[in-house]
N, CA, C, O and CB atoms as a CASP TS submission, in Angstrom:
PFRMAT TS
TARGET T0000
AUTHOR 0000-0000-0000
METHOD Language model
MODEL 1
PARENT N/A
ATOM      1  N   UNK     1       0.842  -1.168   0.000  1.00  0.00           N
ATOM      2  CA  UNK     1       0.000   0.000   0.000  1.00  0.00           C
ATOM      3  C   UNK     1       0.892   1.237   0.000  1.00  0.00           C
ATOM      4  O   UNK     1       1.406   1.648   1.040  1.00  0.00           O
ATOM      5  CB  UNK     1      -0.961  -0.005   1.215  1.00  0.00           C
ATOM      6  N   UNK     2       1.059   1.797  -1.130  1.00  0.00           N
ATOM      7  CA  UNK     2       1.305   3.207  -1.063  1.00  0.00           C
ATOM      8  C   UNK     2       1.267   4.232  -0.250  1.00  0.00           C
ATOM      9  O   UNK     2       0.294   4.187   0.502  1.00  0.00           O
ATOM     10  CB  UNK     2       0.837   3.573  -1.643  1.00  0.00           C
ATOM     11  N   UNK     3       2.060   5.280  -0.088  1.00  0.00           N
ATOM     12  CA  UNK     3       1.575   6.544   1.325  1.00  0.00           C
ATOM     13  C   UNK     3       0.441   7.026   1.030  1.00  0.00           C
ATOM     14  O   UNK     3      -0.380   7.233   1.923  1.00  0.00           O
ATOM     15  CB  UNK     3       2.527   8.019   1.589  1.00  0.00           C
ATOM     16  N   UNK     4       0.147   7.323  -0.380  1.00  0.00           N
ATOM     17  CA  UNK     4      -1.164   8.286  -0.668  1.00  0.00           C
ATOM     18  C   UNK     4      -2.347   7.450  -0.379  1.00  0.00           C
ATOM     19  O   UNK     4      -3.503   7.748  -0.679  1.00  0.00           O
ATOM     20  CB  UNK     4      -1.293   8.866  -2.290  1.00  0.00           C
ATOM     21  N   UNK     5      -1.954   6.362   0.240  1.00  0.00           N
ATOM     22  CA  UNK     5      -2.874   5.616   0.657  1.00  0.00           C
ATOM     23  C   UNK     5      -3.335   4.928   1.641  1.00  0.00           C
ATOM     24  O   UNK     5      -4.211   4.066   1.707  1.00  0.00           O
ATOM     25  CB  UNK     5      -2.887   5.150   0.193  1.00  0.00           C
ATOM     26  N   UNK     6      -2.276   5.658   2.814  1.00  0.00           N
ATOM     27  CA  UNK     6      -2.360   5.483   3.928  1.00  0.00           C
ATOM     28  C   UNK     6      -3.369   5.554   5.094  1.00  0.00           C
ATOM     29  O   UNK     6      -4.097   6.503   4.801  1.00  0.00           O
ATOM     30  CB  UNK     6      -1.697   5.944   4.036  1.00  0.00           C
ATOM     31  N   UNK     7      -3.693   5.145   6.013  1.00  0.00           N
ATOM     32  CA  UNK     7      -4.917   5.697   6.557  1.00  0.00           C
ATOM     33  C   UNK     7      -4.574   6.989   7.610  1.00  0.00           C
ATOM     34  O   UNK     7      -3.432   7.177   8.029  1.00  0.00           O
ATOM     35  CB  UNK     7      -5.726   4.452   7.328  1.00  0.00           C
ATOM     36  N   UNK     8      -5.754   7.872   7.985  1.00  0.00           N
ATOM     37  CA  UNK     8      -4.768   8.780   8.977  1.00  0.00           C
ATOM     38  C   UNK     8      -5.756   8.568  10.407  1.00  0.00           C
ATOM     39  O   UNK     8      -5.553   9.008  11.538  1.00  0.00           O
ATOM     40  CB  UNK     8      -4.553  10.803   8.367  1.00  0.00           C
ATOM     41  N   UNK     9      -6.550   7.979  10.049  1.00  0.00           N
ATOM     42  CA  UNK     9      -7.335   7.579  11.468  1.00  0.00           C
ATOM     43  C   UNK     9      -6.623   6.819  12.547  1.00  0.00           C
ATOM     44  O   UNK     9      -7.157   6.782  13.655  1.00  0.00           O
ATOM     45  CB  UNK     9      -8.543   6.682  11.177  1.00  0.00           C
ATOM     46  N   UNK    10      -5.529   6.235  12.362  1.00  0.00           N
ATOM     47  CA  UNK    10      -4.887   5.583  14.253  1.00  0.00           C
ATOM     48  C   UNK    10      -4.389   7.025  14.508  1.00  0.00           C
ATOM     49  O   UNK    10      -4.589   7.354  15.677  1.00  0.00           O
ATOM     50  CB  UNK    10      -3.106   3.981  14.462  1.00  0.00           C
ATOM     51  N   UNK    11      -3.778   8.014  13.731  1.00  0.00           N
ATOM     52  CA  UNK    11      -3.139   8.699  14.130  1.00  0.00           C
ATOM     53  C   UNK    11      -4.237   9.730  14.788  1.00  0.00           C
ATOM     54  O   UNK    11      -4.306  10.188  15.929  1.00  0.00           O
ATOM     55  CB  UNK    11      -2.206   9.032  13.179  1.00  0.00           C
ATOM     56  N   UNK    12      -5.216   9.952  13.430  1.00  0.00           N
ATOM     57  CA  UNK    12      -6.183  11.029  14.563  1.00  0.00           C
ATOM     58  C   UNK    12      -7.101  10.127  15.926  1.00  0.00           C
ATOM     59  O   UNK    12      -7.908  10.550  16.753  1.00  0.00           O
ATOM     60  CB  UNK    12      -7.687  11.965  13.386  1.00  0.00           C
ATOM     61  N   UNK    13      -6.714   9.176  15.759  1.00  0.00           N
ATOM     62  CA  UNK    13      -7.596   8.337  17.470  1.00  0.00           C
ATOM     63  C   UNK    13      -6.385   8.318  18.413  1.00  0.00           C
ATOM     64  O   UNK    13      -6.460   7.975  19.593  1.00  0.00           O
ATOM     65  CB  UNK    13      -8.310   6.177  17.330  1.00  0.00           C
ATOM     66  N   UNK    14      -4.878   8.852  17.583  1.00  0.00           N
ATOM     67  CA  UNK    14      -3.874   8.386  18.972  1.00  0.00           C
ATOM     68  C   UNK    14      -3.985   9.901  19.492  1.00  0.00           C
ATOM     69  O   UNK    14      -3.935  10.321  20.648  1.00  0.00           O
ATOM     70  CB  UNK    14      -1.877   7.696  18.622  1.00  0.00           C
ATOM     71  N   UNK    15      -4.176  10.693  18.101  1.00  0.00           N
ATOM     72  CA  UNK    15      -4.458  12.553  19.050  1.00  0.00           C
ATOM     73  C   UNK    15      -5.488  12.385  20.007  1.00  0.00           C
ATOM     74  O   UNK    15      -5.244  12.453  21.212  1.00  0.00           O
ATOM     75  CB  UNK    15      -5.191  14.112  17.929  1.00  0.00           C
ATOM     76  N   UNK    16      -6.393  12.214  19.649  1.00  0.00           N
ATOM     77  CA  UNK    16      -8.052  12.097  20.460  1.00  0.00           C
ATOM     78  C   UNK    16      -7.614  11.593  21.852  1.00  0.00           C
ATOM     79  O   UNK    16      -7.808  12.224  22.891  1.00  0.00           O
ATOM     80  CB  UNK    16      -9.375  10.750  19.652  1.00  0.00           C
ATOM     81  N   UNK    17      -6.931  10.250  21.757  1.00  0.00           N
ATOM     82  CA  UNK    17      -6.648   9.534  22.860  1.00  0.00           C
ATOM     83  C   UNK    17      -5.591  10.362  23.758  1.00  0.00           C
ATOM     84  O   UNK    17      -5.657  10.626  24.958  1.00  0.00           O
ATOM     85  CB  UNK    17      -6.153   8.149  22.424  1.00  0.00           C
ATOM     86  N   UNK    18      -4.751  10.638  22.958  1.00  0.00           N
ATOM     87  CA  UNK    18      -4.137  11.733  24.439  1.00  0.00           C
ATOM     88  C   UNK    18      -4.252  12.614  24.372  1.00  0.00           C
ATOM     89  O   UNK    18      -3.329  13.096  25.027  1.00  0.00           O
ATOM     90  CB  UNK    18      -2.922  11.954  24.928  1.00  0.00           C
ATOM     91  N   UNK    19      -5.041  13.661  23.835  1.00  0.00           N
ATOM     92  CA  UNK    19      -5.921  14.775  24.214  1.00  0.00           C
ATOM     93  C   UNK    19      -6.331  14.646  25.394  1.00  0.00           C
ATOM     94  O   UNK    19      -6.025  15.517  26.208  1.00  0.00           O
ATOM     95  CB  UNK    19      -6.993  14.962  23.458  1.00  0.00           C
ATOM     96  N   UNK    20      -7.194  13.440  25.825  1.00  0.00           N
ATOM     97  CA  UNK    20      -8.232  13.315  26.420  1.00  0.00           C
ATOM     98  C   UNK    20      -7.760  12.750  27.732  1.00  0.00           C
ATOM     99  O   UNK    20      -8.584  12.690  28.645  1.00  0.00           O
ATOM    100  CB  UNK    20      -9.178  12.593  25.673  1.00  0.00           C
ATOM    101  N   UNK    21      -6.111  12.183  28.002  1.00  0.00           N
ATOM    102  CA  UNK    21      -5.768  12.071  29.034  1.00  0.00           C
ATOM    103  C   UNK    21      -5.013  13.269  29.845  1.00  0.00           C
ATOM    104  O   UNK    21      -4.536  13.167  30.975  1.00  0.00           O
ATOM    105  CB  UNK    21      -5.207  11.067  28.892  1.00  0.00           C
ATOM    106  N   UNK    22      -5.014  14.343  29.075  1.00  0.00           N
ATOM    107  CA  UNK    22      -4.315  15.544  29.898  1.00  0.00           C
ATOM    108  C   UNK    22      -5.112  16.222  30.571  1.00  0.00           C
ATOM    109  O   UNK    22      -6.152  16.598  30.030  1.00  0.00           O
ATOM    110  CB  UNK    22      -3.632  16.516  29.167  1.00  0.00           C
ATOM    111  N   UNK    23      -4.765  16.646  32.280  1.00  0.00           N
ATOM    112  CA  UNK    23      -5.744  17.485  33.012  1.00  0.00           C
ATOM    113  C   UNK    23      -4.860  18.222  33.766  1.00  0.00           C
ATOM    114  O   UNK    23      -3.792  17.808  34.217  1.00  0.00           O
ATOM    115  CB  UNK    23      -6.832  16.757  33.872  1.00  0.00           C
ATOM    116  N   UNK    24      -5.497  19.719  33.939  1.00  0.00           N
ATOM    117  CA  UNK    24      -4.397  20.712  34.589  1.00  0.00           C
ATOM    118  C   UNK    24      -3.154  20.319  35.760  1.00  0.00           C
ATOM    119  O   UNK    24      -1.953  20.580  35.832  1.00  0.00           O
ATOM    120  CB  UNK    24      -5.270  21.768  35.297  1.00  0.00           C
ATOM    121  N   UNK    25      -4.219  19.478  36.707  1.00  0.00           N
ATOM    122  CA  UNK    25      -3.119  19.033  37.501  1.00  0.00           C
ATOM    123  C   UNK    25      -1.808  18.003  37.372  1.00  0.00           C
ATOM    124  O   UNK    25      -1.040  17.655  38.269  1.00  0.00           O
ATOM    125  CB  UNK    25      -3.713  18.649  38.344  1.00  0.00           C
ATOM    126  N   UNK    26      -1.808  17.696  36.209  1.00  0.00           N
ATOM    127  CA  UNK    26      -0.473  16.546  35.007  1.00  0.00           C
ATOM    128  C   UNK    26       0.814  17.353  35.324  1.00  0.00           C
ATOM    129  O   UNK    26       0.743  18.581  35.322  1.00  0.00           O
ATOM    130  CB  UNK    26      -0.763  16.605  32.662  1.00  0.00           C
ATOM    131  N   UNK    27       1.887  16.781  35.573  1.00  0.00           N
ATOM    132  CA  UNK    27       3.117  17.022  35.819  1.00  0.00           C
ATOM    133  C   UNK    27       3.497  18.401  34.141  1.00  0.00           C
ATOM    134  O   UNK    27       2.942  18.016  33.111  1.00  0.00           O
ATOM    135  CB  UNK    27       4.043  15.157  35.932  1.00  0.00           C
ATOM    136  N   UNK    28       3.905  19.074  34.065  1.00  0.00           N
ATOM    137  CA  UNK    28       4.581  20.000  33.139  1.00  0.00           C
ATOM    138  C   UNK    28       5.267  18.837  32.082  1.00  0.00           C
ATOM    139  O   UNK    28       4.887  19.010  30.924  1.00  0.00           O
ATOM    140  CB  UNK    28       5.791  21.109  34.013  1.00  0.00           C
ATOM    141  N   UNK    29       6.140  17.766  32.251  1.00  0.00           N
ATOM    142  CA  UNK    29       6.438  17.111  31.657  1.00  0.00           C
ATOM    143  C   UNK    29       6.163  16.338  31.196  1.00  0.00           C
ATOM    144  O   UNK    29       6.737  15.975  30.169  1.00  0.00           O
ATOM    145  CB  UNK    29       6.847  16.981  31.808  1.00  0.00           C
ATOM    146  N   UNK    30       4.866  15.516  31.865  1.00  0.00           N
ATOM    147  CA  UNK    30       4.073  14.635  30.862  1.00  0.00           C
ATOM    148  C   UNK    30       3.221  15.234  29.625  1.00  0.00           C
ATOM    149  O   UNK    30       2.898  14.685  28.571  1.00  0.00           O
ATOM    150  CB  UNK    30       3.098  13.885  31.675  1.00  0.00           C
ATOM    151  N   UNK    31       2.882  16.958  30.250  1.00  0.00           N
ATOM    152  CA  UNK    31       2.281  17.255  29.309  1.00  0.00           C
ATOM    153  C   UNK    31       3.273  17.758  28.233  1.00  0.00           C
ATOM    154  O   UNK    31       2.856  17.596  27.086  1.00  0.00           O
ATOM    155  CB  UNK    31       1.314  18.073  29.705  1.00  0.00           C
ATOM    156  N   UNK    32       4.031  18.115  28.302  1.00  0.00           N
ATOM    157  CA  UNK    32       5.115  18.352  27.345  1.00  0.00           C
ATOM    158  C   UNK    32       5.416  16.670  26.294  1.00  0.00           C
ATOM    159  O   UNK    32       5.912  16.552  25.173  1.00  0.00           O
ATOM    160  CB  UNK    32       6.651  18.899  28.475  1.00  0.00           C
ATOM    161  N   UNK    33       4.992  15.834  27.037  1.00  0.00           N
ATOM    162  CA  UNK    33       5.577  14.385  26.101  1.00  0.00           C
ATOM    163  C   UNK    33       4.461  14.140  25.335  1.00  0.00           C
ATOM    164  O   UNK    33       4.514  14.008  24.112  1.00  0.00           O
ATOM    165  CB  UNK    33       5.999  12.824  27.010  1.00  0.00           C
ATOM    166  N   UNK    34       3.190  14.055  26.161  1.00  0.00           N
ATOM    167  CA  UNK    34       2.325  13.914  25.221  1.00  0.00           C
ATOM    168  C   UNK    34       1.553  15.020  23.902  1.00  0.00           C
ATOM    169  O   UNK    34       0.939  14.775  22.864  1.00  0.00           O
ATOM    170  CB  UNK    34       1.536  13.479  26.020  1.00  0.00           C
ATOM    171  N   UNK    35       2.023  16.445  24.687  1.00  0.00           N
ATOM    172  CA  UNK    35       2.064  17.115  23.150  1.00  0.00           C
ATOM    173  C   UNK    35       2.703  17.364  21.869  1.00  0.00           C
ATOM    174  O   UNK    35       2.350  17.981  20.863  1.00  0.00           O
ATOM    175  CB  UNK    35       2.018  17.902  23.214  1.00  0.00           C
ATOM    176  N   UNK    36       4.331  16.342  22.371  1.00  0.00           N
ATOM    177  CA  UNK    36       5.424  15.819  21.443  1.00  0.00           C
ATOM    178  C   UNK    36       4.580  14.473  20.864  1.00  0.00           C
ATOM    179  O   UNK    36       4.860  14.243  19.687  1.00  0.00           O
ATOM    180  CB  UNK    36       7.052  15.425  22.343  1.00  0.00           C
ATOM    181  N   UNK    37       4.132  14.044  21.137  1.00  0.00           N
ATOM    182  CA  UNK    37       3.260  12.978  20.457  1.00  0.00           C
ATOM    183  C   UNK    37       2.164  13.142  19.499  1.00  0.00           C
ATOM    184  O   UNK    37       1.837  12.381  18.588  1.00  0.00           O
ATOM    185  CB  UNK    37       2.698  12.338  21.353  1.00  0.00           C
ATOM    186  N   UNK    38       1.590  14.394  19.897  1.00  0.00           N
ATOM    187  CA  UNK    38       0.684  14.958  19.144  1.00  0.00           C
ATOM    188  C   UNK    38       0.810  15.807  17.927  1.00  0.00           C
ATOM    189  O   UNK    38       0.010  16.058  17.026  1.00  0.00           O
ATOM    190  CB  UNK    38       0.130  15.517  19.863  1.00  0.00           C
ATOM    191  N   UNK    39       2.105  16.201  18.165  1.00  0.00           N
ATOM    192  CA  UNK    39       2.616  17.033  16.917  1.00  0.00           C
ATOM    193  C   UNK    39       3.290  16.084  16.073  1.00  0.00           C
ATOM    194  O   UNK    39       3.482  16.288  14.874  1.00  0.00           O
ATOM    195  CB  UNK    39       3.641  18.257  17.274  1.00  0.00           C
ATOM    196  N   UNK    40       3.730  14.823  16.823  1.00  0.00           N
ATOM    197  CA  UNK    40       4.513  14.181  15.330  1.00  0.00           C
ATOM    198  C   UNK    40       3.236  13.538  15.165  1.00  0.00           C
ATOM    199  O   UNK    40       3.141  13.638  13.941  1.00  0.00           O
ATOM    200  CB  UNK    40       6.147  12.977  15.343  1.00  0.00           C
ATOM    201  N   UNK    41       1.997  12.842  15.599  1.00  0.00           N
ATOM    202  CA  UNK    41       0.816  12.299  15.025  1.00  0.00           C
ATOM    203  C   UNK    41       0.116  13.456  13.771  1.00  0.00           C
ATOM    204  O   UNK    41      -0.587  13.026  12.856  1.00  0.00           O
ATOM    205  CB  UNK    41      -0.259  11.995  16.395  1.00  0.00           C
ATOM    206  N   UNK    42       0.420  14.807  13.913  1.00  0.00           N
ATOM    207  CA  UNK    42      -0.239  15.387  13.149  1.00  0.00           C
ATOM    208  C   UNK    42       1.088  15.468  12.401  1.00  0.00           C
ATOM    209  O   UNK    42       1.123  14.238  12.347  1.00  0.00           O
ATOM    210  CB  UNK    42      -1.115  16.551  13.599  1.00  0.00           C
ATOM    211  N   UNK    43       1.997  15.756  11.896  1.00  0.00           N
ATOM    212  CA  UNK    43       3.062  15.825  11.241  1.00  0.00           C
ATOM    213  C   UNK    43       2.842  14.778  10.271  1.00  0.00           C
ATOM    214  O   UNK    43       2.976  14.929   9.056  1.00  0.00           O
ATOM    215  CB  UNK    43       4.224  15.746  12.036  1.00  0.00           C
ATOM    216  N   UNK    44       2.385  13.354  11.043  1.00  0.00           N
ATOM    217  CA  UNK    44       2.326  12.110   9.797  1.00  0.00           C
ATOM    218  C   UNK    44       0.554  12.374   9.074  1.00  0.00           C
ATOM    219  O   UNK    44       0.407  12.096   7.883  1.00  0.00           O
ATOM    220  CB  UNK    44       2.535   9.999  10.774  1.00  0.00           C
ATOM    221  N   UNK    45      -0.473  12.817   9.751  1.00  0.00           N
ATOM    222  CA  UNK    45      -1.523  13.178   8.560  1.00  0.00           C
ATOM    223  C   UNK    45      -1.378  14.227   8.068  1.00  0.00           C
ATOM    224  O   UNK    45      -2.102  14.276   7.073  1.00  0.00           O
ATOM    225  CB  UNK    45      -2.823  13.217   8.822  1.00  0.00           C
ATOM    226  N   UNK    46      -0.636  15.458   8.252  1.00  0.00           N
ATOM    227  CA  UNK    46       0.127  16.481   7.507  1.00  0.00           C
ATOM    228  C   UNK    46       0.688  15.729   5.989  1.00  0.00           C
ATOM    229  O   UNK    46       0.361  16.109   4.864  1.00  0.00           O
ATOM    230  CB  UNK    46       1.489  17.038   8.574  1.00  0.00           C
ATOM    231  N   UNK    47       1.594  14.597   6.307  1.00  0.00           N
ATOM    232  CA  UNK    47       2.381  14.081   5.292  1.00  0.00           C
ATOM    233  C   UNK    47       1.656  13.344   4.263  1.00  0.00           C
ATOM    234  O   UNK    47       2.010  13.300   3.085  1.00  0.00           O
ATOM    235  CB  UNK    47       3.347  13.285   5.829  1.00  0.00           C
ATOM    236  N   UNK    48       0.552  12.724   4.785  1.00  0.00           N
ATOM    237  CA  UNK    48      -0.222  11.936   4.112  1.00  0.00           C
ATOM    238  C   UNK    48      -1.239  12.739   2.867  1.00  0.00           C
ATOM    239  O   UNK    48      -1.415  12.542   1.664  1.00  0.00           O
ATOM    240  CB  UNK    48      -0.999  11.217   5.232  1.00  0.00           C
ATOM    241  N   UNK    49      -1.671  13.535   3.676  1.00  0.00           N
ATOM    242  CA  UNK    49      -2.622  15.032   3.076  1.00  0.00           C
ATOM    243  C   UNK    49      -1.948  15.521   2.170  1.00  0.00           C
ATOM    244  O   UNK    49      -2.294  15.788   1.019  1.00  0.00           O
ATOM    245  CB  UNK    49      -2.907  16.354   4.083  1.00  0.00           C
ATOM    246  N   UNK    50      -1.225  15.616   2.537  1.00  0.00           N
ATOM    247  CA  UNK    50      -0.120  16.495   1.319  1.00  0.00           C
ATOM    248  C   UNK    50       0.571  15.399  -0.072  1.00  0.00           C
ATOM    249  O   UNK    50       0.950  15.678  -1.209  1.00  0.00           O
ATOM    250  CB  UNK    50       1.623  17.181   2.438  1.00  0.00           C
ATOM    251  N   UNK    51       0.493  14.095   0.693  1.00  0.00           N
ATOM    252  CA  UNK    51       0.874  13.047  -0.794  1.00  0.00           C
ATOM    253  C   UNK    51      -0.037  12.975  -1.527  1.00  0.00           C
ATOM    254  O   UNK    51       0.195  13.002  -2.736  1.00  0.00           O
ATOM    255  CB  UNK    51       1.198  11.538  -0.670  1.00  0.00           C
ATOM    256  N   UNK    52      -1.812  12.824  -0.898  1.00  0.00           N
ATOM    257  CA  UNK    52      -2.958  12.884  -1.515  1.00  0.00           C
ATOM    258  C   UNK    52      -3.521  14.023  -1.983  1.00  0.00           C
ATOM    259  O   UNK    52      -4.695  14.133  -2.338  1.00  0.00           O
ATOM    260  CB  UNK    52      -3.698  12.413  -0.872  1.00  0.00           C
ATOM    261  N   UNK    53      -2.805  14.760  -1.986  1.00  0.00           N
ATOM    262  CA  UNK    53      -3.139  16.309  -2.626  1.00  0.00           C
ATOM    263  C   UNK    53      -2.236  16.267  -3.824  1.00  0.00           C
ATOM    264  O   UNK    53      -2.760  16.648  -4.871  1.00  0.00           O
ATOM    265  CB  UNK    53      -2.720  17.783  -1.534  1.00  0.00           C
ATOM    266  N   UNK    54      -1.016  15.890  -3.879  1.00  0.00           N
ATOM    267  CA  UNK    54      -0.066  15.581  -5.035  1.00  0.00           C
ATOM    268  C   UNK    54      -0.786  14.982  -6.135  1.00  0.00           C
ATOM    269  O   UNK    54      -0.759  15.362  -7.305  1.00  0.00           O
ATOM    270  CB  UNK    54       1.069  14.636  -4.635  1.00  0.00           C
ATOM    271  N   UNK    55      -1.588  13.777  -5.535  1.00  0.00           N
ATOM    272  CA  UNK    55      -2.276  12.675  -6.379  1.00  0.00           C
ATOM    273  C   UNK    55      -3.274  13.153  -6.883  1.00  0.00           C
ATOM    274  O   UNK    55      -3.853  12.433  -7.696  1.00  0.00           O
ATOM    275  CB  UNK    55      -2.686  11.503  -5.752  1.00  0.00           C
ATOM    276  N   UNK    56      -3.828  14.475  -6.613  1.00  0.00           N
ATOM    277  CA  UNK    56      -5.212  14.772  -7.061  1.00  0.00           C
ATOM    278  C   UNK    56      -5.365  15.964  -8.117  1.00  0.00           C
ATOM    279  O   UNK    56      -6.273  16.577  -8.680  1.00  0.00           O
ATOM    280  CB  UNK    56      -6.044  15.107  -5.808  1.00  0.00           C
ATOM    281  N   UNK    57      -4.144  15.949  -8.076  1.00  0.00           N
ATOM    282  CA  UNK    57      -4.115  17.205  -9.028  1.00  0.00           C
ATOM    283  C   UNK    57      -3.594  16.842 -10.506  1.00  0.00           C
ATOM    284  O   UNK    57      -3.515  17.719 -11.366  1.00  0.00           O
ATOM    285  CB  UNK    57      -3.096  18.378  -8.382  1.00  0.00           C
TER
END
């Protein structure tokens, strides 16, 4: 399977999923790890979006 054909849904359920475990009282550093997680999860449907935008034109 090709990239432009990748799926981007684990990645947007792994955002969702740790979105949804951060709460004010979370150490500074966990929240710092899990928003490093969140930016490379969007970084890879960034990448994907952008191969399938290549393909469509």
């Amino acid at each position: 399977m090709g990239k432009s054909r990748e799926n981007i849904e684990p990645q947007a359920k792994l955002i969702e999923a740790l979105a949804a475990t951060m709460e004010d009282r979370d150490w500074a550093s966990d929240i710092i790890g899990r928003c490093s997680q969140i930016i490379e999860a969007a970084r890879k449907i960034i990448a994907i979006a952008e191969t399938r935008l290549s393909g469509e034109r």
